[in-house]
C-alpha positions as CSV (number, residue, x, y, z in Angstrom):
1,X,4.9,-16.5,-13.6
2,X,7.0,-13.0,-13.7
3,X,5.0,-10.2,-13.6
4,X,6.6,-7.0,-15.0
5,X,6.7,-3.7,-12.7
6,X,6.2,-0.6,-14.6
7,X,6.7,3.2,-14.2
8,X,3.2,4.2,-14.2
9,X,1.9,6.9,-17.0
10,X,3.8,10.3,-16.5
11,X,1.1,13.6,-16.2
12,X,1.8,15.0,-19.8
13,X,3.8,18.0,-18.2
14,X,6.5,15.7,-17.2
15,X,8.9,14.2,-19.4
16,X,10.8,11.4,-16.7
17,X,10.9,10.6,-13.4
18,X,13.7,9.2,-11.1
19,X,13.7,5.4,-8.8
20,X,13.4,7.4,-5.4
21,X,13.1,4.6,-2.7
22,X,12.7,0.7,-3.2
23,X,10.4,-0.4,-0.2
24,X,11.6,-4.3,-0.9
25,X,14.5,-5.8,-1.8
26,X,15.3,-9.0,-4.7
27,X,13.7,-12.3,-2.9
28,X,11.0,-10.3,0.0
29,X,7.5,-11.2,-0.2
30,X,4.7,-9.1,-1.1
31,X,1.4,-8.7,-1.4
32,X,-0.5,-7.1,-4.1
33,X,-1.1,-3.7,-4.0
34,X,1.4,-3.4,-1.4
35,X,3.7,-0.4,-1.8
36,X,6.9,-1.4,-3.7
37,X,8.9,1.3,-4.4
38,X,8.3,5.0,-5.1
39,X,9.4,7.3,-8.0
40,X,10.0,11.0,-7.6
41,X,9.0,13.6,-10.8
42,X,9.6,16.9,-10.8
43,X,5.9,17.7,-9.1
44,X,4.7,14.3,-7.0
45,X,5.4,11.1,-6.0
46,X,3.8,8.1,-7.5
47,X,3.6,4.7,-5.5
48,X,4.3,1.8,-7.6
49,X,2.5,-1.7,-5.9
50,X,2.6,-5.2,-6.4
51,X,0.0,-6.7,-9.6
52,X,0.3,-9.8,-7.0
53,X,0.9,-11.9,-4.3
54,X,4.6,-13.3,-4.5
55,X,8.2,-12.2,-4.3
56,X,10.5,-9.5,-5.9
57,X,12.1,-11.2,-8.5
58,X,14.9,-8.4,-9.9
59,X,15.3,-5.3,-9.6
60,X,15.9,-3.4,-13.3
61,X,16.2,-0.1,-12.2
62,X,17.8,1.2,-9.0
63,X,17.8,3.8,-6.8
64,X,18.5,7.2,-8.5
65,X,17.8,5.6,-12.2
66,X,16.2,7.8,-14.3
67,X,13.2,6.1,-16.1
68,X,10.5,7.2,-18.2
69,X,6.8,6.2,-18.3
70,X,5.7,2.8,-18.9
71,X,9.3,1.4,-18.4
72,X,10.2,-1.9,-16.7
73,X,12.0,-1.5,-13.6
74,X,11.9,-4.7,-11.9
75,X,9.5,-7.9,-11.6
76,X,7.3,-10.1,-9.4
77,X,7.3,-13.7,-9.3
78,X,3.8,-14.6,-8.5
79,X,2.7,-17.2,-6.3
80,X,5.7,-17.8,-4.9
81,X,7.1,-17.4,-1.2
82,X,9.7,-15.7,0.3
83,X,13.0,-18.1,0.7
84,X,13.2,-19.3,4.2
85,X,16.0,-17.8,6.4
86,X,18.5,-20.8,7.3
87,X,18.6,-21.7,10.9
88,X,22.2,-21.2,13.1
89,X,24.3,-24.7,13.7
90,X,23.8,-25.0,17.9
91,X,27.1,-24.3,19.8
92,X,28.7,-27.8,21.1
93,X,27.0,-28.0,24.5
94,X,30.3,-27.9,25.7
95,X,31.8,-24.6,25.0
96,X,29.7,-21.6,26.2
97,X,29.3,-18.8,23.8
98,X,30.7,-15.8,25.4
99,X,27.8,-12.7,25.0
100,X,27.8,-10.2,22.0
101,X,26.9,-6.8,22.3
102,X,23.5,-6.7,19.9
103,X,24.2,-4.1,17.1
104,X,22.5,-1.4,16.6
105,X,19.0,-1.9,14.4
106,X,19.2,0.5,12.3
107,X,22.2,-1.1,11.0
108,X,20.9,-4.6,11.0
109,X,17.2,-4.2,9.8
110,X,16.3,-5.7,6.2
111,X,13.1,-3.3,6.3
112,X,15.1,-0.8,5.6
113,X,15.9,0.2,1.5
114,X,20.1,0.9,1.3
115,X,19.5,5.1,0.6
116,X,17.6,5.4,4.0
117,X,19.4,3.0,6.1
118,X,22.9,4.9,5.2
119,X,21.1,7.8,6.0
120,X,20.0,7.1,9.5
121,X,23.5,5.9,9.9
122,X,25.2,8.6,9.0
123,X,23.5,10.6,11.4
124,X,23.2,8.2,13.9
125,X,19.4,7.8,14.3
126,X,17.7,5.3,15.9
127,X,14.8,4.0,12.8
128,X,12.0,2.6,15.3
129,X,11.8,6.3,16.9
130,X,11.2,7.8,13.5
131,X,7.1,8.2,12.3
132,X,7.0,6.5,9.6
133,X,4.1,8.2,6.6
134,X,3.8,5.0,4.0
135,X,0.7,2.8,4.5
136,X,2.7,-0.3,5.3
137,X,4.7,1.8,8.2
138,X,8.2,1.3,6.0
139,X,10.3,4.7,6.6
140,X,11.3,6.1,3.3
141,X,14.7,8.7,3.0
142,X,11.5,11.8,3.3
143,X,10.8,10.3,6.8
144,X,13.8,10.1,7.6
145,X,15.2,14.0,6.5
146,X,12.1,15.2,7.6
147,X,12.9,14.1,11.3
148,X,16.2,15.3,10.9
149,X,15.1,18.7,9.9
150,X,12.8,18.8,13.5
151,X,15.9,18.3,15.0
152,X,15.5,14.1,15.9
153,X,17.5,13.0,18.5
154,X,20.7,11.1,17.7
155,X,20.6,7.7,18.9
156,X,21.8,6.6,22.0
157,X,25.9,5.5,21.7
158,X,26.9,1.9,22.5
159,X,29.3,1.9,25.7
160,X,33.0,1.9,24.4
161,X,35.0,-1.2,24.7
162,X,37.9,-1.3,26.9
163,X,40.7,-0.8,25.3
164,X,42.9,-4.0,24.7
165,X,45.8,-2.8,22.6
166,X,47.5,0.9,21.8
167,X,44.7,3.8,21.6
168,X,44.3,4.5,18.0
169,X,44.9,8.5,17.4
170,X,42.2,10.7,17.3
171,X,41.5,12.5,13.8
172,X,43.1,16.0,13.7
173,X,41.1,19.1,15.4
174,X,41.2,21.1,12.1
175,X,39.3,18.1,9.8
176,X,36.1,19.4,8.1
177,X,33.8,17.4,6.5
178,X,31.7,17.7,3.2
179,X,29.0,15.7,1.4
180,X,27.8,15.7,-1.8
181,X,24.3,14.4,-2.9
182,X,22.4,14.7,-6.0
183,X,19.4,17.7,-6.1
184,X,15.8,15.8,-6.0
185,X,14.0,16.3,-8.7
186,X,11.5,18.3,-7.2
187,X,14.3,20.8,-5.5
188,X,15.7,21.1,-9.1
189,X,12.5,22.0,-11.3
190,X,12.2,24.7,-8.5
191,X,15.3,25.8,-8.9
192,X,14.7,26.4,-12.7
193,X,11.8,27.6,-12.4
194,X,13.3,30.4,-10.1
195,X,16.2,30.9,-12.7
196,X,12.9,31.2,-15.3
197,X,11.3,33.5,-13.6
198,X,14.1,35.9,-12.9
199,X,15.4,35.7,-16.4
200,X,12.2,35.9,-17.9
201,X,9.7,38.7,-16.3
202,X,10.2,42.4,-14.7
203,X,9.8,41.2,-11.3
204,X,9.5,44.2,-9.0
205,X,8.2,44.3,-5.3
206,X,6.4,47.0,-3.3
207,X,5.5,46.5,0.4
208,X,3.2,47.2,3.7
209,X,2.0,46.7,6.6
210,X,-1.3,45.7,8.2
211,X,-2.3,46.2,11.9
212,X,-3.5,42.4,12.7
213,X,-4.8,43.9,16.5
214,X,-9.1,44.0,14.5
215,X,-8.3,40.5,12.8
216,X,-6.8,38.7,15.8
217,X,-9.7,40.3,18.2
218,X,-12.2,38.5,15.9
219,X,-10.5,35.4,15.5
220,X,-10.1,34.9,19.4
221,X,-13.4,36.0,19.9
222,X,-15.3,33.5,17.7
223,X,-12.2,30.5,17.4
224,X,-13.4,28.1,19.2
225,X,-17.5,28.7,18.2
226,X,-16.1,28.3,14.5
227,X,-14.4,25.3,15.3
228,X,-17.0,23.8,16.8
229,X,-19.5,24.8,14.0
230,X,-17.5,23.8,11.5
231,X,-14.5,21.2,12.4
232,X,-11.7,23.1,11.7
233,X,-9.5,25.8,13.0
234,X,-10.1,29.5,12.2
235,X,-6.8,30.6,11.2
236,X,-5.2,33.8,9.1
237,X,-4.6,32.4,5.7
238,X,-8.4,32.3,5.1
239,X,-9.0,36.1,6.0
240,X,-5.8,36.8,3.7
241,X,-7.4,34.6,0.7
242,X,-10.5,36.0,0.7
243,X,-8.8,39.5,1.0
244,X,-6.9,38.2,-2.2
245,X,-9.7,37.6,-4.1
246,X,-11.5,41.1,-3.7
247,X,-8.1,42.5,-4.5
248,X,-7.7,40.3,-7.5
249,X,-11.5,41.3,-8.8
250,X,-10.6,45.0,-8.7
251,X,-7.2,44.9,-10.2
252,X,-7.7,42.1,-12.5
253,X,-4.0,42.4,-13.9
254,X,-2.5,40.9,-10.9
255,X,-5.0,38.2,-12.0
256,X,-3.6,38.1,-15.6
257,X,-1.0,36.4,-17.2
258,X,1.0,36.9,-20.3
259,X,1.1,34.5,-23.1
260,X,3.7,35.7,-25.9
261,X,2.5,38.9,-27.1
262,X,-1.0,38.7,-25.8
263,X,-2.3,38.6,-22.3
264,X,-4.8,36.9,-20.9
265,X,-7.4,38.1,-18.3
266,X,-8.4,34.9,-16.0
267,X,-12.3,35.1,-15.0
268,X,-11.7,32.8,-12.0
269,X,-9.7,32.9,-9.1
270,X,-7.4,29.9,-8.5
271,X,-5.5,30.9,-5.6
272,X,-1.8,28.7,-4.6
273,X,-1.5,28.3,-1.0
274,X,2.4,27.8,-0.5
275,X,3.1,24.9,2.1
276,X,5.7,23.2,3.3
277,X,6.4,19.6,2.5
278,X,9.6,16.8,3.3
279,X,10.9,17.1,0.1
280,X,10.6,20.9,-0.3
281,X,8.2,23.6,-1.1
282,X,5.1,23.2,-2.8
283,X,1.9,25.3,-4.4
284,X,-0.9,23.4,-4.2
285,X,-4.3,25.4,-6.0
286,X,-7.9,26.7,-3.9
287,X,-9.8,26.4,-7.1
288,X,-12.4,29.1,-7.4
289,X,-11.3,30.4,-4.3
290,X,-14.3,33.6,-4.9
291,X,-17.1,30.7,-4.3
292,X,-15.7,29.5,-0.9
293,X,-16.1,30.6,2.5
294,X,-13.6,30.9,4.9
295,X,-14.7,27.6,6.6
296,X,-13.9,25.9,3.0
297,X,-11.0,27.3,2.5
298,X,-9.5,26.5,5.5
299,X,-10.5,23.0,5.6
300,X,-8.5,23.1,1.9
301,X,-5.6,24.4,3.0
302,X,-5.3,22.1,5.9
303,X,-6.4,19.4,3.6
304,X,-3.7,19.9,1.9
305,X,-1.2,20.5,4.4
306,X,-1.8,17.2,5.5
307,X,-1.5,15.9,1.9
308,X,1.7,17.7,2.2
309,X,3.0,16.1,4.6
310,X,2.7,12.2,3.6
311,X,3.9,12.9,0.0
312,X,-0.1,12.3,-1.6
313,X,-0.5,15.7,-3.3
314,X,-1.2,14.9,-7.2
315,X,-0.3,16.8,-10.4
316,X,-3.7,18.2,-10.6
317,X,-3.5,19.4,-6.9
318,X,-0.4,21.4,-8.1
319,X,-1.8,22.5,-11.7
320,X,-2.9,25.9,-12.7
321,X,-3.4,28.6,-10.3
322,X,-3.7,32.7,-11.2
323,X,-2.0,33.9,-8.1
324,X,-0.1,32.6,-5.0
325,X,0.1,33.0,-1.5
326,X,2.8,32.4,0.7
327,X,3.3,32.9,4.7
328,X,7.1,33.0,5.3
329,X,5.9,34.4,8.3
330,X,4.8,30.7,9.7
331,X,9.3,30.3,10.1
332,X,9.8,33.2,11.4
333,X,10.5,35.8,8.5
334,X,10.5,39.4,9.1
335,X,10.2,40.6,5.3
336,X,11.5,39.5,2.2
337,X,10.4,39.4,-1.6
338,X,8.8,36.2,-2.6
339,X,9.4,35.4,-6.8
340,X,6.5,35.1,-8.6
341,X,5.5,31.3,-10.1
342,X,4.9,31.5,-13.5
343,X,3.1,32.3,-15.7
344,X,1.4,33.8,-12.8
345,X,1.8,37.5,-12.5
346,X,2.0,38.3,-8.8
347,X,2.7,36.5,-5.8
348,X,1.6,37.7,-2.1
349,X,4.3,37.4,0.8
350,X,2.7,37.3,4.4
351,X,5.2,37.7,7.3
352,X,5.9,37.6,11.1
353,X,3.4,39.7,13.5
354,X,5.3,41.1,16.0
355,X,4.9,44.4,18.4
356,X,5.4,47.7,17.2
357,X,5.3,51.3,18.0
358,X,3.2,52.6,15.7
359,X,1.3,56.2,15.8
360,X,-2.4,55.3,16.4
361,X,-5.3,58.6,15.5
362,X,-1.9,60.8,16.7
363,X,-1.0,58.5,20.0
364,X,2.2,56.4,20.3
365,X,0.9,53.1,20.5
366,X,1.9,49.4,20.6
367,X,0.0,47.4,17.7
368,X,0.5,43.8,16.6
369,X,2.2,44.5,13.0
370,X,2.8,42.4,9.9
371,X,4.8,43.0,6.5
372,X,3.3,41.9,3.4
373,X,5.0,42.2,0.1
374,X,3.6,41.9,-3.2
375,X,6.0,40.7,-6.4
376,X,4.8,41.6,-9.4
377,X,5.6,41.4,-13.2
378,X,6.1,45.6,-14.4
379,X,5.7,43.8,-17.7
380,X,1.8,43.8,-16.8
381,X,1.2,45.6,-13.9
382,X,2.3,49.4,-13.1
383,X,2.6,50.4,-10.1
384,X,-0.8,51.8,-9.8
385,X,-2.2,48.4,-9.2
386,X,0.5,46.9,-7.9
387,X,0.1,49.9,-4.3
388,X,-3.9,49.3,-4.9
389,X,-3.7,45.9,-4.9
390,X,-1.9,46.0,-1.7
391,X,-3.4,48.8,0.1
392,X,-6.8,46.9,-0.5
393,X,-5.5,43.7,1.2
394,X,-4.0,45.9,4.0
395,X,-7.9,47.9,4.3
396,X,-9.5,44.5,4.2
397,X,-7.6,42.8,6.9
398,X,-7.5,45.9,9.3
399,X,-11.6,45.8,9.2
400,X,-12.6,42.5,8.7
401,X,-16.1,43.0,8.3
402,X,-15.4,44.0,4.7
403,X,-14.2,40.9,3.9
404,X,-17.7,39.3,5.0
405,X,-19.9,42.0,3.9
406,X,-17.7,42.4,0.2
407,X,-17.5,45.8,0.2
């Protein structure tokens, strides 16, 4: 019997979705609720698994299709069993085979889907040395860029053949290569909603700097009790969303947000942590971020990070939020001015610490120094609270006991 395999239901922000990676290919077995293939929206993606036991019939839609919710992309024959690979014809026990060089794997391997096994070709990669993140250990094309982008190793080249005939002439010194492929679908809803932003609000930025020296003294001092108490590391990002969160509840028009001619004042504080995932960029939301401590929030954020990182954040892990955070700092970023993610209002940017002369009570000292910008829409905020907004995080974080005490 021929099961039909269906684009799940779409989250009701999201019109379509794209075929991202088949995990099987017409004629493999599977087993129900094995992984089968995986489509891409503009925000997640969603697995699609096997309703049975049996083999890949067809394949409806392929790789790059655009589909929409509920359609048929493919089908499972269930019950059935894989077709049985037919055997070589033995060599005449008289004539010895002469020995082949065994190609490389990633060329050869039928657990591979087409998209990533051209792309570990055309970088030369060798597949078994790449983590894989699925549950059945099948790499898809976000394994396989992500390893790139740490800088994977190319594969090891197969010795070169003696040459038996005229050397064929190298390609010219000057050559230069290009390659086109299509935007995901996640890169491409941020790009709009960059293009959105810009267009559509009074983005302006004002900027300064904190002294890290009184934050980074507690945080060695106590790191590793915390950790023990609590499981998880005691990093920055906590000190700098709880310092949020008393700046958003006395300036609570960086909390705001404008909806056509009215604006509305947000009575909770959903803050987006910005982290970095293979396929790009993400925001996912510390919901009422006022009732946590900094041991919750930090086991959030790396919750999330981790989420992140094997491509399971949902739509609701990405929905809503009243103000963001984001550490460019983390890649080594000096200063720059983040764009705020509407219909949000403002948008924190946290940067590198590094050394600095600074003058200290009137002496020339050397202080561990951070940038922080704050983007803001003038459409809502003035620059008032846009400078008190920022001093207030920069006060906060330079005495850390306020942060605890709320005051």
């Amino acid at each position: 019997m021929s099961l039909e395999i269906k684009v799940p239901v779409l989250p009701e922000s999201v019109a379509d979705a794209v075929v991202a990676t088949w995990h099987k290919k017409p004629g493999d077995a599977v087993k129900r609720d094995e992984n089968l293939v995986d489509i891409e929206t503009d925000k997640v993606v969603l697995e699609v698994v096997a309703p049975e036991d049996g083999v890949l019939e067809s394949v409806v839609k392929g790789e790059g299709e655009l589909v929409l919710a509920q359609e048929v992309i493919g089908f499972v024959k269930a019950g059935a069993a894989a077709a049985p690979v037919a055997a070589a014809a033995p060599a005449p026990a008289a004539v010895v085979a002469a020995p082949v060089a065994a190609a490389p794997a990633v060329e050869t391997s039928d657990a591979l889907s087409p998209s990533v096994r051209r792309l570990v070709a055309e970088h030369g990669l060798d597949a078994s040395k790449i983590p894989a993140s699925s549950k059945d250990g099948r790499l898809s094309k976000e394994d396989v860029e992500a390893f790139i982008a740490k800088g994977g190793a190319k594969a090891a080249p197969a010795p070169a053949a003696k040459p038996t005939a005229a050397p064929v002439a190298a390609a010219p010194a000057g050559l230069r290569e290009e390659k086109r492929v299509p935007m995901t679908r996640l890169r491409a809803r941020i790009a709009e909603r960059l293009v959105h932003a810009q267009s559509t609000a009074a983005i302006l930025t004002t900027f300064n700097d904190i002294n890290m020296k009184p934050v980074m003294e507690l945080r060695a001092k106590y790191k590793d009790h915390f950790e023990k108490v609590h499981g998880v590391r005691l990093g920055f990002m906590s000190f700098f969303v709880k310092a949020t969160v008393e700046a958003l509840k006395r300036y609570p028009e960086v909390n705001a947000s404008i909806d056509g001619s009215d604006i509305v004042y947000h009575g909770y504080y959903d803050v987006g942590v910005a982290v970095s995932s293979p396929r790009g960029l993400v925001v996912p939301v510390i919901r009422d971020a006022d009732k946590m401590s900094l041991a919750d929030i930090e086991k959030a954020i790396g919750a999330y990070g981790q989420k992140a990182k094997n491509n399971g954040l949902t739509v609701e892990d990405l929905t809503g939020g009243t103000f963001t955070v984001s550490n460019g700092g983390v890649f080594g970023s000096l200063m720059a001015t983040p764009i705020i993610n509407p219909p949000q209002s403002g948008i924190l940017g946290m940067f590198r610490t590094e050394d600095r002369v600074v003058a200290v009570n009137g002496q020339v000292v050397i202080q561990p120094m951070m940038y922080v910008a704050l983007s803001y829409d003038h459409r809502i905020i003035d620059g008032r609270e846009s400078v008190g907004f920022l001093k207030t995080i920069k006060e906060l974080i330079e005495d850390p006991a306020r942060i605890l005490l709320e005051v």
